[in-house]
KOLLOBA-228511 format. One line per 5 residues: number of its first residue (from 1); their letters; for each residue x negated, y negated, z of N, C-alpha, C, O. Coordinates in steps of 0.001 Angstrom, whole numbers, plus 500000, padded with zeros to 6 digits. Example, Ala and Ser with C-alpha at 12.3 -4.5 7.8 and 13.67 -1.06 7.14 Angstrom:
2
1	as	486810:505690:507800:487700:504500:507800:486800:503300:507800:485764:503319:508465  487150:502250:507080:486330:501060:507140:487100:499970:507870:486591:498862:508039
% end
This chain:
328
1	xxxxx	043844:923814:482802:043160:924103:484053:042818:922800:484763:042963:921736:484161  042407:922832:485917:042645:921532:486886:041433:921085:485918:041750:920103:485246  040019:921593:485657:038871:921369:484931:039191:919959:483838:038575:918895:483761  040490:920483:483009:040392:919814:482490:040749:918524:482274:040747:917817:481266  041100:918323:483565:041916:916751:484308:041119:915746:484861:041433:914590:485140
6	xxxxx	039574:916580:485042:038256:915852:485998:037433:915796:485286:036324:916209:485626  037652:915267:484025:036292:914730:483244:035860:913230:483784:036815:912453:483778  035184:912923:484037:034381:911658:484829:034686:910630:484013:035101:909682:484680  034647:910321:482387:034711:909141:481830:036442:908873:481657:036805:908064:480803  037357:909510:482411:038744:909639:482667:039564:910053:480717:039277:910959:479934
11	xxxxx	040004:909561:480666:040781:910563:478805:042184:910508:478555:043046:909705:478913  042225:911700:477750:044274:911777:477894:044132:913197:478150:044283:913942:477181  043849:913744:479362:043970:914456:480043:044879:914973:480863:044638:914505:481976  046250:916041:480938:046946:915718:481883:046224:916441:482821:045246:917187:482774  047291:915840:484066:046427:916124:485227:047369:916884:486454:048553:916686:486181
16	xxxxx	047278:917384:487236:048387:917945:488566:047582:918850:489449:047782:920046:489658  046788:918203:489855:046314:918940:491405:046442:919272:492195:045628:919740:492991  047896:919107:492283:048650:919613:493759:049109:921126:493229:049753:921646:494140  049035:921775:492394:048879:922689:491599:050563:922953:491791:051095:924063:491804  050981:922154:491878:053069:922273:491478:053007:922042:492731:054103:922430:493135
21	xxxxx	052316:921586:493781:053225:921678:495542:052501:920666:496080:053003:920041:497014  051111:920293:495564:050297:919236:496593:051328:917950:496081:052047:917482:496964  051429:917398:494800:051703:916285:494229:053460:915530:494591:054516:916118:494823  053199:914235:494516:054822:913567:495107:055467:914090:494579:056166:914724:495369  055755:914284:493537:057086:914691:493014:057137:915788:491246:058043:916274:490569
26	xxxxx	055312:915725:491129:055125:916775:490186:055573:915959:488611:055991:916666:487694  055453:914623:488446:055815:914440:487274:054201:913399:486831:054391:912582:485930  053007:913436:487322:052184:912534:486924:051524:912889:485477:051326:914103:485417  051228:912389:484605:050511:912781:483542:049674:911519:483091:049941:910332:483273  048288:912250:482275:047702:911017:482434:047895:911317:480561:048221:912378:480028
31	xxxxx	047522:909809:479791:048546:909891:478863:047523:908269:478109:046726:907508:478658  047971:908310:476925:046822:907692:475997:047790:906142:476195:048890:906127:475643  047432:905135:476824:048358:903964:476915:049025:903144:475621:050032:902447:475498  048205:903475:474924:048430:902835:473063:048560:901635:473099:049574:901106:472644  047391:900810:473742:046729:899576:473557:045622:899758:473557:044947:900747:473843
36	xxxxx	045225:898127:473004:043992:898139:472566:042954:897502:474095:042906:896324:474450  042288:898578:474708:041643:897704:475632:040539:896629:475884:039750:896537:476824  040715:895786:474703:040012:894656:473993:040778:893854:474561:040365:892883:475194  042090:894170:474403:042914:892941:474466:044029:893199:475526:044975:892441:475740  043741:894556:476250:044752:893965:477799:043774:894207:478666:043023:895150:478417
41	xxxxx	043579:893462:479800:042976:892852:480583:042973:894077:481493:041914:894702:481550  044285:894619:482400:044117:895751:482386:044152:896615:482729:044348:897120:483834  043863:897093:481332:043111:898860:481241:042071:899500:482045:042017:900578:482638  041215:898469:481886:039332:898811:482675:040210:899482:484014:040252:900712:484040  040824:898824:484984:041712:898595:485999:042224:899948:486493:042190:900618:487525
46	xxxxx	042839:900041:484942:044392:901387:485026:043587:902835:485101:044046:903824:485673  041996:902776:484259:041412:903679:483679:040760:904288:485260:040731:905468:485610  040258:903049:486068:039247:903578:486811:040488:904237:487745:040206:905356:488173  041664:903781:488085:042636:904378:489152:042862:905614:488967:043002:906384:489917  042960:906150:487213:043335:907610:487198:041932:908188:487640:041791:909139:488408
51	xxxxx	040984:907519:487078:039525:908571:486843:039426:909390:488189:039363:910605:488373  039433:907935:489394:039143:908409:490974:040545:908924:491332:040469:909700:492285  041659:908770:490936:042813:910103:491384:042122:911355:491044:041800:912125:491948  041824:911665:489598:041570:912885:489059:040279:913261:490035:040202:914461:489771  039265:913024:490947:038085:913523:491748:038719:913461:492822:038274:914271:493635
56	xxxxx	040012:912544:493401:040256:912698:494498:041320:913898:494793:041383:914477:495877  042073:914159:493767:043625:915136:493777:042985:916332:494292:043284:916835:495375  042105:916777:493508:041844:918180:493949:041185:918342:495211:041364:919436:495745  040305:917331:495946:039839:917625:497210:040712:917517:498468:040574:917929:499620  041487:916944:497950:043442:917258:498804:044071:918412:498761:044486:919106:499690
61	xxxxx	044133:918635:497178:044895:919704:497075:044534:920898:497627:045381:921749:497898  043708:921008:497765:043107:922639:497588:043400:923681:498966:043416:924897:499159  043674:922101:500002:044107:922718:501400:045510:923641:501410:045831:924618:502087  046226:922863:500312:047521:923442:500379:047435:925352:500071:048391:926106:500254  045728:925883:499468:045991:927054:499154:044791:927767:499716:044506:928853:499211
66	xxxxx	044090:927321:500648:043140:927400:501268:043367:928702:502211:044351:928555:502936  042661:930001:502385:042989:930794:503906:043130:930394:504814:043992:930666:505650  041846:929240:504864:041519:928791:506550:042963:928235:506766:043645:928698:507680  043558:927030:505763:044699:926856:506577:046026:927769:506102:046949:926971:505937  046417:928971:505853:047036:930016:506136:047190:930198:507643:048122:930057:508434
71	xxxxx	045477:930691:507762:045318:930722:509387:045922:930078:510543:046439:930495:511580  045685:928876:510019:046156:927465:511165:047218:927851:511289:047489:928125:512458  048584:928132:510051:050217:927657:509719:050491:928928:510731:051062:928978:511820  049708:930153:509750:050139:931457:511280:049277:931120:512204:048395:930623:511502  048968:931052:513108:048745:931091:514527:050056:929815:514824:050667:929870:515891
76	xxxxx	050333:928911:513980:051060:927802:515036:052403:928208:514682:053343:927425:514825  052613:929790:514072:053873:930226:513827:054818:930039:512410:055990:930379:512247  053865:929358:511421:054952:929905:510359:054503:930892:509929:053425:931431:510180  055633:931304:508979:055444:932572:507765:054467:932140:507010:054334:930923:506880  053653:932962:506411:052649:932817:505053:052869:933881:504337:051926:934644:504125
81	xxxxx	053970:934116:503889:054398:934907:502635:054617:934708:501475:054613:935427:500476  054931:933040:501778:055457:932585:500618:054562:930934:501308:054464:930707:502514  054063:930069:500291:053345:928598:500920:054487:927629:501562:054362:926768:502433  055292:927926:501062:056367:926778:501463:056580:925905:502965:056778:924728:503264  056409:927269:503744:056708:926960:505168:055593:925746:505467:055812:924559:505708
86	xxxxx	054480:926372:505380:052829:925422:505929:053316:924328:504820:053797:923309:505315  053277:924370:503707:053514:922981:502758:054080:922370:503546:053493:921702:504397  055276:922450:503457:056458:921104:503766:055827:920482:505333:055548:919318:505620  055724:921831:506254:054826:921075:507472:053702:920083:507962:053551:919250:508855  052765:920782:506568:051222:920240:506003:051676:918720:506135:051477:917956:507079
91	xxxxx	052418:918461:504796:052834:917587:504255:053765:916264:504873:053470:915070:504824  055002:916911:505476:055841:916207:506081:055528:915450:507981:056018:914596:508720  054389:916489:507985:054518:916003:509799:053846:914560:509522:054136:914071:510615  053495:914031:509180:052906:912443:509596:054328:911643:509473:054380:910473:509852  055624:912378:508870:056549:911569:508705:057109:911506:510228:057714:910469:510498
96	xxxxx	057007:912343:511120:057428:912597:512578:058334:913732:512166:058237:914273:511064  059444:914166:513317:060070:914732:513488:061166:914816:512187:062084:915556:512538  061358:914365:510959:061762:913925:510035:062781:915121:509773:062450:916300:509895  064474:914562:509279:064813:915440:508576:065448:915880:506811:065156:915273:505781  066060:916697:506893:066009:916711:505798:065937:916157:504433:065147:916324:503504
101	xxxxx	067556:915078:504677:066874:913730:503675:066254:912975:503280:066143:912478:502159  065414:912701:504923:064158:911540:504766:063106:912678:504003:062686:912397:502880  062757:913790:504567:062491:914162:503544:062380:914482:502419:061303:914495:501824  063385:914770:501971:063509:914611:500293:063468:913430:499685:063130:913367:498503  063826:912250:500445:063904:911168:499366:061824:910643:499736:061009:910016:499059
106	xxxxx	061766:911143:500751:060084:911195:500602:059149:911819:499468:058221:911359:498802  059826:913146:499536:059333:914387:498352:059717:914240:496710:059313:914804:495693  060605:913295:496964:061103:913065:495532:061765:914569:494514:062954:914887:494512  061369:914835:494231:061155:915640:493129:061864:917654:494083:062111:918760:493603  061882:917348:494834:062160:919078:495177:064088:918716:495420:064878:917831:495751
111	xxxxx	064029:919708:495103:066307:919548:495218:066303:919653:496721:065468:920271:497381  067497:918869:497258:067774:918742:498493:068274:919759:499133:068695:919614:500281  068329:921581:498158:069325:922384:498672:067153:923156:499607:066704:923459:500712  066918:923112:498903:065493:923413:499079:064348:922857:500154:063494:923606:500628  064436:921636:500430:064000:921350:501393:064613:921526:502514:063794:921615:503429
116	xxxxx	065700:921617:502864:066502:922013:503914:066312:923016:504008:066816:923262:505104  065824:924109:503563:065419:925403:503850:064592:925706:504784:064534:926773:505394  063818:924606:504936:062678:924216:505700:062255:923199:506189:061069:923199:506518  062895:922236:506362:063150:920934:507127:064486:920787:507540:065295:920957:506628  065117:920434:509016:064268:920641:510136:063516:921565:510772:062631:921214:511553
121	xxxxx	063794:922922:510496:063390:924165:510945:062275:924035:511224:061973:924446:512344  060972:923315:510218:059284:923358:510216:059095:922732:512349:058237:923106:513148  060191:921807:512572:059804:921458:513880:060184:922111:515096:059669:921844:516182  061124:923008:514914:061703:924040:515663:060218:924947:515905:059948:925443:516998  059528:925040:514971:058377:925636:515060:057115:925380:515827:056303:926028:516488
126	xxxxx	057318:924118:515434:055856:923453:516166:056204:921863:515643:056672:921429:514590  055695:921148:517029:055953:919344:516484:055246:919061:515864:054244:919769:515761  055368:917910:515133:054366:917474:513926:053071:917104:514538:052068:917257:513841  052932:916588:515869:051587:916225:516406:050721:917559:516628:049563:917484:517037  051484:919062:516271:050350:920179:516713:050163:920688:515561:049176:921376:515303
131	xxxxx	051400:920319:514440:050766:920774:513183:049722:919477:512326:049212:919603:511213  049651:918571:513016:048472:917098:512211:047141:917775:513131:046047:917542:512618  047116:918445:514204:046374:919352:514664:045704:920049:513741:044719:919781:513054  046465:921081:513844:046084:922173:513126:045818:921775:512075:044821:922335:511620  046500:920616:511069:046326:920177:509612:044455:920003:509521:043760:920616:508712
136	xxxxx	044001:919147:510428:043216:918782:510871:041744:919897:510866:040682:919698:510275  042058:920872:511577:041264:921715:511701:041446:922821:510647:040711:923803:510742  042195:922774:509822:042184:923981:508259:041294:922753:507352:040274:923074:506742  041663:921740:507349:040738:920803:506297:038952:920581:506487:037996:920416:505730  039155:920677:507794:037743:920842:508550:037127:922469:507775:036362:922533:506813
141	xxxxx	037805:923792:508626:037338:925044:508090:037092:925057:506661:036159:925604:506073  038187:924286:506111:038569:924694:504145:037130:924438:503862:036479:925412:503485  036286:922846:504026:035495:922361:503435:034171:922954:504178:033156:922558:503604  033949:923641:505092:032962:923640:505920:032762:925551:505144:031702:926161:505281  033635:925988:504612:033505:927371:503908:033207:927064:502252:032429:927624:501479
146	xxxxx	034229:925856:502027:033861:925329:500484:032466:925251:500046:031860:925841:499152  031966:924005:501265:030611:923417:500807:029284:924223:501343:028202:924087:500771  029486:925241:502711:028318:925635:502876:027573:924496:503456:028069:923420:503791  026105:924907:503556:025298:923968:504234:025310:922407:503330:025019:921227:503530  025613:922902:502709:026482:921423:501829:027273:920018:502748:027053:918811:502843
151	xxxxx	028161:920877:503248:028912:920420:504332:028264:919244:505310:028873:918306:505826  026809:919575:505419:025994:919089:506621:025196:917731:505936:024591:916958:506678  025263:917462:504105:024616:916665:503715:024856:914772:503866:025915:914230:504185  023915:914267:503626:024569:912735:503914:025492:912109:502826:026187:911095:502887  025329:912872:501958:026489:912255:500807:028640:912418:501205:029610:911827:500730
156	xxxxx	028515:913339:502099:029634:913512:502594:030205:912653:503487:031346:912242:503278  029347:912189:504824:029814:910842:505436:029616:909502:504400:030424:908599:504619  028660:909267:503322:028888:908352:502290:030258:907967:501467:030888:906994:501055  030285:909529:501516:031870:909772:500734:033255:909000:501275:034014:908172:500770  033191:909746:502656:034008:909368:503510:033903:907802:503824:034796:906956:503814
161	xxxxx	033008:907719:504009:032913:905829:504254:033653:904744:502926:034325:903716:503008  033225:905433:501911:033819:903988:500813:034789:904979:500463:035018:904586:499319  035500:905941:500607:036984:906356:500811:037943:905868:501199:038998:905542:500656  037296:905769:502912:038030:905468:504025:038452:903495:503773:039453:902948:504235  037256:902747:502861:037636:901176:502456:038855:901512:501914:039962:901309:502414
166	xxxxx	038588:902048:500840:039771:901797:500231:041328:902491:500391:042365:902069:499878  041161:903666:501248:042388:904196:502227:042966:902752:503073:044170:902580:503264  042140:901978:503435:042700:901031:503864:043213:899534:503613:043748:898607:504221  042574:899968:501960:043118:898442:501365:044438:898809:500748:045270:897955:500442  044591:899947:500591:045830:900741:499908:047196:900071:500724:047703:900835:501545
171	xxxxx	047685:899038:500610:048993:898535:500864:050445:899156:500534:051090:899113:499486  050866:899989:502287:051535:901196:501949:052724:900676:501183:053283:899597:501381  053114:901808:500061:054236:901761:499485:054886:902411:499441:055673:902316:498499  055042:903465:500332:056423:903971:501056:056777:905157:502006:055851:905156:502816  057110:905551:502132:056828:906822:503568:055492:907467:503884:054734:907325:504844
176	xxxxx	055418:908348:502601:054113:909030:503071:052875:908400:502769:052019:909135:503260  052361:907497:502259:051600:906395:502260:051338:905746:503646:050234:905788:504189  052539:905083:504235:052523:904584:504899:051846:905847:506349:050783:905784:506967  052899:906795:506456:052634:907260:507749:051105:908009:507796:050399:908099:508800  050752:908577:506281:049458:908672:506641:048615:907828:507148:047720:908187:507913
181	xxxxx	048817:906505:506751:047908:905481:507032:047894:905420:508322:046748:905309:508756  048953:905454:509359:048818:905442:510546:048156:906157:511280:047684:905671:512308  047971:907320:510995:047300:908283:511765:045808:908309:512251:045023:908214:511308  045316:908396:513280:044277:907924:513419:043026:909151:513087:043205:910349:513307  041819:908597:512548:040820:908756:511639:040330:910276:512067:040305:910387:513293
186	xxxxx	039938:911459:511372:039231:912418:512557:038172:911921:512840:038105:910754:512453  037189:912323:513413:035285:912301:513727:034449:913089:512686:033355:912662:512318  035031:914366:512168:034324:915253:510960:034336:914632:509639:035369:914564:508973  033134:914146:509217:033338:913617:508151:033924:913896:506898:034198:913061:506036  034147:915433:506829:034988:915922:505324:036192:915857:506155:037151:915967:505391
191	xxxxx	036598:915726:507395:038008:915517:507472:038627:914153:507284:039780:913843:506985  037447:913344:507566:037749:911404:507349:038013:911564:505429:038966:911161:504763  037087:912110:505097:037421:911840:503504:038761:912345:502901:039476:911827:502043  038921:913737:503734:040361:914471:503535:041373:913296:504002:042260:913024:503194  041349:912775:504875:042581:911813:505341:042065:910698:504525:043117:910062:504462
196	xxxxx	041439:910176:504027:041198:909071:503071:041965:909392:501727:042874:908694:501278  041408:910689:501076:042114:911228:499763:043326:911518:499937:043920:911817:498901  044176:911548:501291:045225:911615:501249:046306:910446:501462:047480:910401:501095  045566:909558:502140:046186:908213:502116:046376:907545:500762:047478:907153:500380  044892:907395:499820:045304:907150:498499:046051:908222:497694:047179:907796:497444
201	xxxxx	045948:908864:497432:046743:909771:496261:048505:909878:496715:049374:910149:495887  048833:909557:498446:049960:909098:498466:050495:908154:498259:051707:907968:498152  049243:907097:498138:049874:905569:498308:050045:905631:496480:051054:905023:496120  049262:906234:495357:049403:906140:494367:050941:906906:493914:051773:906530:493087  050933:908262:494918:052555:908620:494445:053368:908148:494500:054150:908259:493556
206	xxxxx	053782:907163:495845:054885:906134:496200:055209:905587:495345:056374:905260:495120  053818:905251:494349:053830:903816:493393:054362:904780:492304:055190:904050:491759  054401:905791:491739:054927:906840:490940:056585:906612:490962:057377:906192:490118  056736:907125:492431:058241:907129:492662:059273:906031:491772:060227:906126:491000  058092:904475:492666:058631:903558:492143:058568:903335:490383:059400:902816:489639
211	xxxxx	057575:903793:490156:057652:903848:488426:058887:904599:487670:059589:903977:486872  059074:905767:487925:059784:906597:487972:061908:905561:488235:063029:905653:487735  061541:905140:488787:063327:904177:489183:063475:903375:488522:064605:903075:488136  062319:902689:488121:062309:901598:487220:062466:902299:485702:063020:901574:484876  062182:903195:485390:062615:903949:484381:063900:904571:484310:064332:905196:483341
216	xxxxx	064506:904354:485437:066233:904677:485570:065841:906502:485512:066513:907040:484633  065022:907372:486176:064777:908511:485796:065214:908970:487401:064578:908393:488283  066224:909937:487829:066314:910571:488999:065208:911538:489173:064329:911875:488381  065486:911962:490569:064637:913381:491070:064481:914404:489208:063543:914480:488414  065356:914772:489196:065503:916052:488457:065586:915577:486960:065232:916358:486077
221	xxxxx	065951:914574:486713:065631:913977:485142:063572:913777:485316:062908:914413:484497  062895:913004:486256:061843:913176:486417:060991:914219:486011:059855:914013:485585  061554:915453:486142:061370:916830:485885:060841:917389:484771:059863:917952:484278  062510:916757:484515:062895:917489:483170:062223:916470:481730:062354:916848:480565  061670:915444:482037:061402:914795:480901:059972:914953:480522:059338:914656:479509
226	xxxxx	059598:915637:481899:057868:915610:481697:057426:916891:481397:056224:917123:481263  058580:918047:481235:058517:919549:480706:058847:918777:479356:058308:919357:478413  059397:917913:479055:059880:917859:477373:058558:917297:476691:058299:917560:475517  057677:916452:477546:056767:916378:476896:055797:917638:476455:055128:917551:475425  055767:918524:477086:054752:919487:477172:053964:919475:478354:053254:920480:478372
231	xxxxx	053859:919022:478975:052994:919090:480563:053090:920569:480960:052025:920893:481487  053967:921601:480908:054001:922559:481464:055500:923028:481276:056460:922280:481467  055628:924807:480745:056729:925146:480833:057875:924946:481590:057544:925103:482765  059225:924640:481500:060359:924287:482379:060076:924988:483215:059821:924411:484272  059972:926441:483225:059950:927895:484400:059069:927292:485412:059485:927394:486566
236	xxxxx	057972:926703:485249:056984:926371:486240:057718:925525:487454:057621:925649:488675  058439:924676:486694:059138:923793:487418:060132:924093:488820:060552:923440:489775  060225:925557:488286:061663:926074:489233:060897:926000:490647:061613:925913:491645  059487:926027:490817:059311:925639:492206:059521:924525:492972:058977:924320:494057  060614:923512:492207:060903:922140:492610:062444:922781:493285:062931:921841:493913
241	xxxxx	063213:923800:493370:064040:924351:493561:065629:924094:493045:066662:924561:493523  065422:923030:491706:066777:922862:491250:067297:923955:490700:066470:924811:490386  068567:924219:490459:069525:925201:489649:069625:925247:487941:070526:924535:487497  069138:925696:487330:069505:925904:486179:070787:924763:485429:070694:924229:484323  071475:924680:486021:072949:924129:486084:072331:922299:486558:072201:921421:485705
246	xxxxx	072142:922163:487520:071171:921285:487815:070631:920826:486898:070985:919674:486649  069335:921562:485771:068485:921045:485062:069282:920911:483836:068790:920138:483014  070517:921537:483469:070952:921236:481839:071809:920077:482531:071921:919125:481758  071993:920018:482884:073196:918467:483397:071801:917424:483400:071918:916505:482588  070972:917425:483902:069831:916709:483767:069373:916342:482529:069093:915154:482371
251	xxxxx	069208:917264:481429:068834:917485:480360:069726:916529:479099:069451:915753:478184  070946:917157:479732:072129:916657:479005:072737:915016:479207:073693:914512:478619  071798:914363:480286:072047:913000:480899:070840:912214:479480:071142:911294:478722  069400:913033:479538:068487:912489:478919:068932:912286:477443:068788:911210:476864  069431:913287:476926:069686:913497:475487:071070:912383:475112:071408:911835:474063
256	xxxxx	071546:912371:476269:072658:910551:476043:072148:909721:476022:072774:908732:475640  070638:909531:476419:069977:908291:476263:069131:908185:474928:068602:907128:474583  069042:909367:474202:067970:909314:473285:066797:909778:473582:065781:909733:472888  066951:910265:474707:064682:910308:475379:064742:911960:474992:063613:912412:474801  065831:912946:474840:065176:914493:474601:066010:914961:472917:066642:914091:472317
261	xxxxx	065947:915692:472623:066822:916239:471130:067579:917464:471591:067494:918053:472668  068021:917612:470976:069296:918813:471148:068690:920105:471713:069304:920900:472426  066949:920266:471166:066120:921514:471698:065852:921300:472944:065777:922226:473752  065637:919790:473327:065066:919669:474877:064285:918863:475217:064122:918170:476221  063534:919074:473786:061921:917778:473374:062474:916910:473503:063629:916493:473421
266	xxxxx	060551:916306:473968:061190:914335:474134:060860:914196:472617:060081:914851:471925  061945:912811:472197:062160:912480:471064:061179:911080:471243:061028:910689:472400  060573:910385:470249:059960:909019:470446:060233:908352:471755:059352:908367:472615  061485:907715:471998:061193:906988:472829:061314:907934:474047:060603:907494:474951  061957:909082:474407:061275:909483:475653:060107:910008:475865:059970:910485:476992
271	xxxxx	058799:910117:474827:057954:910118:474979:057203:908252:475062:055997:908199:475302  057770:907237:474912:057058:906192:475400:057594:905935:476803:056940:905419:477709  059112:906435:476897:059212:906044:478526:058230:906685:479404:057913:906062:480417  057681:907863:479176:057371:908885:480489:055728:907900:479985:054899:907878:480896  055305:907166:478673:053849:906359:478473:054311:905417:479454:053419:905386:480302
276	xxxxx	055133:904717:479753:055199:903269:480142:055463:904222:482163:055021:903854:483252  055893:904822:481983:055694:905326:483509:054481:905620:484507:054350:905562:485730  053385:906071:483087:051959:906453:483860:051200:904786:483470:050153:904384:483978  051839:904203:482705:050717:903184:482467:051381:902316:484317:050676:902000:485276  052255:902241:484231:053290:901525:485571:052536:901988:487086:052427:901245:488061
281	xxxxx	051971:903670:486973:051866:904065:488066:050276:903633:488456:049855:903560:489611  049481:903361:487219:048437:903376:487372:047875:901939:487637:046740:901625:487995  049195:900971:487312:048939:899681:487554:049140:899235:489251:048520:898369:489868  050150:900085:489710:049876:900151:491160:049459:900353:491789:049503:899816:492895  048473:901709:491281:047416:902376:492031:046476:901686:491772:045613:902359:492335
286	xxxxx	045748:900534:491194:044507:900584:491092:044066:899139:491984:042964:898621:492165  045302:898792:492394:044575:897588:493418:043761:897991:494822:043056:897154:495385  043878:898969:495189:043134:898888:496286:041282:899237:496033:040295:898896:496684  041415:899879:495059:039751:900671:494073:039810:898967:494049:039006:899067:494976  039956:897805:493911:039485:896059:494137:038944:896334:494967:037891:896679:494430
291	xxxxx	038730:896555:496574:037955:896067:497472:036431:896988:496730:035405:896399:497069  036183:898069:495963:035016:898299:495838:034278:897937:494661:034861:897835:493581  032859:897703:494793:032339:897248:493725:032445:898355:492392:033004:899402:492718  031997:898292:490937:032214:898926:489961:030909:899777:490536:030979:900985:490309  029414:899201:491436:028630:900101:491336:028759:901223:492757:028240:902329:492913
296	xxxxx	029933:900195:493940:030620:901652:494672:031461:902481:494298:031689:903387:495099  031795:902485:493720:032778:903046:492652:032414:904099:492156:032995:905171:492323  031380:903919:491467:030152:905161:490964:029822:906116:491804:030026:907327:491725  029112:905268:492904:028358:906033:493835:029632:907023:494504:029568:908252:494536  030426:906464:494861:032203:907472:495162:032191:908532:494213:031960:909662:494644
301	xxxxx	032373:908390:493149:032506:909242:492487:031332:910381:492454:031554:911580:492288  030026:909784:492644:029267:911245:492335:028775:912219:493366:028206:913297:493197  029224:911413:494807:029566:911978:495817:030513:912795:496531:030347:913495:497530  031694:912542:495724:032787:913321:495254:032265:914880:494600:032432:915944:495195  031607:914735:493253:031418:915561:492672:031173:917176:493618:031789:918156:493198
306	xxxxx	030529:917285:494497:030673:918814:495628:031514:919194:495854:031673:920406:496004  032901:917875:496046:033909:918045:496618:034764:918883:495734:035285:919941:496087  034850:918446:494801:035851:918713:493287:035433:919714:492744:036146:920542:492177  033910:919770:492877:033282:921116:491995:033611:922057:492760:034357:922844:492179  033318:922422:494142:033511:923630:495219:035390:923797:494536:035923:924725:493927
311	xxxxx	035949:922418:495006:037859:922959:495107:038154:923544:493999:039114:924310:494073  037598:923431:492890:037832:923752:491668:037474:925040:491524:038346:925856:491225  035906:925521:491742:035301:926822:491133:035682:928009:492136:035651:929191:491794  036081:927524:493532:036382:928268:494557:037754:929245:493674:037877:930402:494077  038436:928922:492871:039935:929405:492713:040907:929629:492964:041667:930509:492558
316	xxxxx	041017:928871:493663:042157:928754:495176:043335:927916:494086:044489:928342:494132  043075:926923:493273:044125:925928:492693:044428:926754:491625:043617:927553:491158  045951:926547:491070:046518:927446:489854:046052:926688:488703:045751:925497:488772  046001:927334:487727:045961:926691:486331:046836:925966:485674:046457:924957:485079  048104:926342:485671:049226:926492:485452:050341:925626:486608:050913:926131:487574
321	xxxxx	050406:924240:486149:051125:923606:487274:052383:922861:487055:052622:922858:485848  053172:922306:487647:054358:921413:487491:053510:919813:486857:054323:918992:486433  052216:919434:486795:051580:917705:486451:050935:918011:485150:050644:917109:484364  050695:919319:484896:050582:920077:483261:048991:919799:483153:048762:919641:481954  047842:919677:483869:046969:919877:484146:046210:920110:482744:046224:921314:482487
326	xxx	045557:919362:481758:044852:920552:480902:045877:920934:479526:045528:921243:478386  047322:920778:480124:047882:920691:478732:048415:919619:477856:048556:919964:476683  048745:918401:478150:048837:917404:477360:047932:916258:477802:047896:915214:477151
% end
């Protein structure tokens, strides 16, 4: 359960808040580094980057399953039958008018037969400047129904303020990082924190991506190596939209390297590659959490806590995700 990804003193917790659809590419896990943090310098570093992902993921995520923005996606004309349509829109409009490939090699992780399903089409619908609109005003409703007179307290513009530092020390590392960063700030303060938590947790996925290449791991090997750990059943996965055929050719690439066994499982060392991937991602993510002190840091975090507790107990996020949340 997402619960068990947001313990405050951070753990070996996995984690996936995008509940299989918010997250870059659905392969993050948080994961025991197997050093001694006596003696690498660091850890302290790597530890605090997951801790504040894990309080920040879910106050992102939760929009993706939110009514209020249902509402927004229909009135500005997509379907809400299925999330996909509002996702990819949610998600993709800060990239601009973007199509299909830039999207996918943005999204990482979803098959290219799949995003084209819905990119370009999402702009045929509405331009990305009326859906960062509308994005805008479901994140506003989501939290203003989440928190209740909550909503109105001073810990929320607090929030938003040493958010918004470090949204901006976050040195973009690659599309959606970047184009969030551009976008200019709302005035509602749970929407400044919403565009803050979304600037970092992208700028930390980018740095994923890049972990992820440096591991020689494609889109769909990505996938498939982090179901072998246990993060979450393969089936879950099929919302990334590869083919069956797709995933054993994937499967069958890993098991030439040694990283899965003939069943599927990761074998030793592909269980230290997918270690050396989160220790990689977390070493990228944690430079910008530098501009704040260890005792803003705190204060972030327990100001957070409304945020994470409402997205969480509300039940809007699945249990059951593609980042394995709760199970490894």
């Amino acid at each position: 359960m997402y619960a068990a990804g947001l313990r405050t003193g951070g753990g070996r917790d996995g984690t996936d808040v995008k509940g299989g659809d918010g997250m870059t590419d659905g392969t993050h896990r948080d994961t025991d580094t197997g050093t001694d943090a006596g003696t690498d310098t660091g850890a302290g570093e790597r530890a605090a980057a997951r801790r504040m992902w894990h309080l920040l993921e879910p106050v992102h995520a939760v929009v993706y399953y939110a009514p209020e923005a249902y509402e927004e996606a229909a009135a500005l004309g997509y379907g809400t039958a299925e999330r996909w349509p509002a996702y990819f829109a949610w998600r993709a409009a800060p990239l601009g008018p973007a199509g299909a490939e830039e999207t996918t090699a943005a999204f990482h992780s979803f098959s290219p037969d799949m995003v084209a399903r819905y990119v370009p089409e999402s702009w045929r619908i509405a331009a990305p400047d009326a859906v960062l609109a509308a994005r805008t005003r479901a994140v506003t409703r989501t939290y203003a129904a989440l928190l209740g007179p909550g909503a109105d307290t001073p810990g929320v513009p607090e929030a938003a303020t040493l958010a918004r530092r470090v949204a901006g020390a976050a040195v973009p590392a690659g599309p959606l990082s970047a184009a969030n960063a551009a976008l200019p700030w709302p005035g509602e303060p749970a929407a400044a924190l919403w565009q803050a938590a979304t600037v970092i947790r992208e700028h930390r996925g980018d740095g994923h991506l890049r972990a992820l290449r440096e591991a020689g791991l494609d889109p769909v090997e990505s996938l498939v190596s982090f179901a072998a750990i246990g993060a979450a059943p393969p089936e879950v996965f099929a919302s990334r939209g590869w083919t069956p055929t797709a995933w054993e050719a994937a499967r069958s690439r890993l098991a030439a390297r040694g990283l899965v066994d003939a069943a599927g499982a990761a074998t030793g060392p592909g269980r230290e590659l997918r270690a050396q991937v989160e220790r990689r991602t977390d070493e990228l993510a944690a430079a910008p959490w530098r501009v704040l002190s260890d005792d803003e840091r705190e204060h972030l975090a327990k100001a957070l806590e409304p945020f994470w507790v409402a997205a969480i107990g509300s039940g809007l996020l699945p249990g059951v995700n593609t980042l394995g949340i709760g199970k490894v």
